[in-house]
N, C-alpha and C positions, 0 to 999 in steps of 0.2 A: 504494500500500500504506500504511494507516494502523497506525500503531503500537500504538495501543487494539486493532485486530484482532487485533495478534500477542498480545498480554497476554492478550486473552482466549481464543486459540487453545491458549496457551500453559496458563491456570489451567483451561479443560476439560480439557486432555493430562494435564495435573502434571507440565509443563515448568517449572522452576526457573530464574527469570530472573536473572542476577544485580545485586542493586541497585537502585537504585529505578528510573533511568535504562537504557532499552534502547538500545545504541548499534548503529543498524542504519542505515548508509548506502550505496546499494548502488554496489560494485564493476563488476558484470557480470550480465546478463540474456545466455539463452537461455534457446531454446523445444526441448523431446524432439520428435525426428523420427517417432519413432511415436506417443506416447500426447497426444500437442500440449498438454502442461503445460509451463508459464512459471516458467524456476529463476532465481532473484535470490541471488546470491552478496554480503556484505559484507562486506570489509575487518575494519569496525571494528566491534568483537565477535565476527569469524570465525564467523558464522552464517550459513544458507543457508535458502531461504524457497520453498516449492513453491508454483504457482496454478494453478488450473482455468482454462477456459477463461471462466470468467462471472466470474475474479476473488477467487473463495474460494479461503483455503490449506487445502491439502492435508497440507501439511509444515510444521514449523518447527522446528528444531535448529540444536545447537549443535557447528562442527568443529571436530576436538580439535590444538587450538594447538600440542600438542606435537611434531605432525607435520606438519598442514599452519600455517606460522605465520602466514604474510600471503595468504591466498587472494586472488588479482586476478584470475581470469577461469575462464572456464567454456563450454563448449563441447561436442556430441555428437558420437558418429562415425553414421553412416545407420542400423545396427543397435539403437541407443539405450545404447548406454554412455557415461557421464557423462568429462570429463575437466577436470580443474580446475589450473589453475596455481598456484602460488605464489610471488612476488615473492621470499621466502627471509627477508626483514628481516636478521636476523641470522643464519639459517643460509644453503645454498645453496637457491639456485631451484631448484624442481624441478615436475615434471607428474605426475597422481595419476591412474590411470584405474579406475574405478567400473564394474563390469560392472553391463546392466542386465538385473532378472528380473521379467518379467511377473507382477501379481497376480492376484490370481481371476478377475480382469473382463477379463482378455485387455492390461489395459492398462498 
């Protein structure tokens, strides 16, 4: 994953990067059991990053630090609901489970 990618994935969306520096190092990759997109969870910037199967994002946002504050992993159950850890930094550790909803294309 190149960074230039996300910038510019980011100024087609009118994703609001912050600073001139993207700090995106990744934590934890899985792959959804049904739709076979590649999730890239990082740490630092608490952002999370969708790929196709050819390597284009799908996805690029930002998770809100307030609640999950150190994302470190990430993981599906067979249904495809998303679940993501977080480390706690300063709060407690906790697990965050993401139901997931099929979009138009079944996927």
């Amino acid at each position: 994953i190149q960074l230039d990618d996300i910038k510019e994935y980011a100024q087609i969306n009118g994703i609001e990067l912050p600073g001139k520096k993207i700090k995106f190092k990744i934590s934890a990759i899985s792959i959804h059991p049904v739709a076979g997109d590649l999730y890239i969870i990082s740490s630092a910037g608490k952002a999370l990053c969708v790929l196709d199967r050819t390597g284009k994002i799908k996805f690029f946002g930002y998770l809100n630090h307030d609640i999950i504050n150190k994302p470190e992993g990430i993981t599906f159950l067979p249904h495809g609901d998303m679940i993501i850890s977080s480390e706690g930094g300063d709060k407690e550790p906790a697990l965050f489970i993401f139901k997931w909803k099929k979009d138009k294309s079944g996927q």
